[in-house]
Structures are given as structure tokens and as C-alpha cells.
C-alpha positions as CSV (number, residue, x, y, z in Angstrom):
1,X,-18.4,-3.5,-0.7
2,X,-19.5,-6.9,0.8
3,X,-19.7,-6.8,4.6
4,X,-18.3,-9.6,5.0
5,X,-15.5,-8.9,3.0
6,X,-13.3,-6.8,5.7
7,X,-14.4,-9.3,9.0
8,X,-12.9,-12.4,6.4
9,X,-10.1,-9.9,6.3
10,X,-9.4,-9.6,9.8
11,X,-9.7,-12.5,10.6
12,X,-7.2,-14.0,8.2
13,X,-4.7,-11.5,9.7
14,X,-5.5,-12.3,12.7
15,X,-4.9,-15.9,11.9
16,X,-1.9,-14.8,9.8
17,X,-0.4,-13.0,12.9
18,X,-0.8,-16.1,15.0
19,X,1.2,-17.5,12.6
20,X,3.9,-15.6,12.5
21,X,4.3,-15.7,16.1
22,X,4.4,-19.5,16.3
23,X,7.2,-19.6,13.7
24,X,9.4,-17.4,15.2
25,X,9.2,-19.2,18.9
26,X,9.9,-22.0,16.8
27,X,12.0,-20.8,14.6
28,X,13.7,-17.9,15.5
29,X,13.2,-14.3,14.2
30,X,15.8,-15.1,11.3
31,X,14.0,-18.2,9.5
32,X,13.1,-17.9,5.8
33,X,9.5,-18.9,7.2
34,X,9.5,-16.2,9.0
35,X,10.1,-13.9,6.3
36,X,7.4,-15.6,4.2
37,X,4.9,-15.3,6.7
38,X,5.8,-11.6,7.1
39,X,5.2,-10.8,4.1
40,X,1.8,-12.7,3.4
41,X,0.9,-11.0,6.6
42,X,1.8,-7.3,5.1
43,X,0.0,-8.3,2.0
44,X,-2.8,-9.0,3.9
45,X,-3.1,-5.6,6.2
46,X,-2.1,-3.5,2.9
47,X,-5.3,-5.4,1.2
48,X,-7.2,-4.2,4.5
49,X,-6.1,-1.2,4.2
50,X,-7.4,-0.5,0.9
51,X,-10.4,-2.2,0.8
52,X,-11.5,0.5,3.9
53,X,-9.5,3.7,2.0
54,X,-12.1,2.8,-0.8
55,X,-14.7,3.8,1.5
């Protein structure tokens, strides 16, 4: 495993979190953006996730 590989990681879910949160005071929880962003965030934490189950 690269090092580097889970901090890129975080930090794109970080990122993706802050994200999220700006949509939905813009947006509302409801928005279809919302829901997109969700999801790239879950996709995200579920890649975390495994990438650290691996070792």
C-alpha cells in the first residue's frame, strides 16, 4: 500500500464532505445534487474503508 494513498483519501472526503454541506445550505436536503454528492461521498469512505481492511 502507498502511504500516500489513504491521506489522498481523506482528504478527498474531507473535501467531498464540505461539499455536501454547501449543497444542502444551498439547496436543501432534497436536491438531486445532494443525492449525487452523497453518494460520491459513500463511495469514497467505502474505498477508505477497504483500502485500510486490506491491512
Amino acid at each position: 500500500m502507498l502511504v500516500r494513498e489513504p491521506i489522498i483519501l481523506r482528504d478527498q472526503i474531507e473535501q467531498s464532505r464540505q461539499e455536501l454541506r454547501r449543497l444542502v445550505e444551498r439547496h436543501g436536503m432534497h436536491d438531486d445534487k445532494v443525492l449525487k454528492q452523497s453518494m460520491v461521498l459513500d463511495e469514497l469512505i467505502n474505498k477508505y474503508t477497504r483500502l485500510i481492511e486490506k491491512y
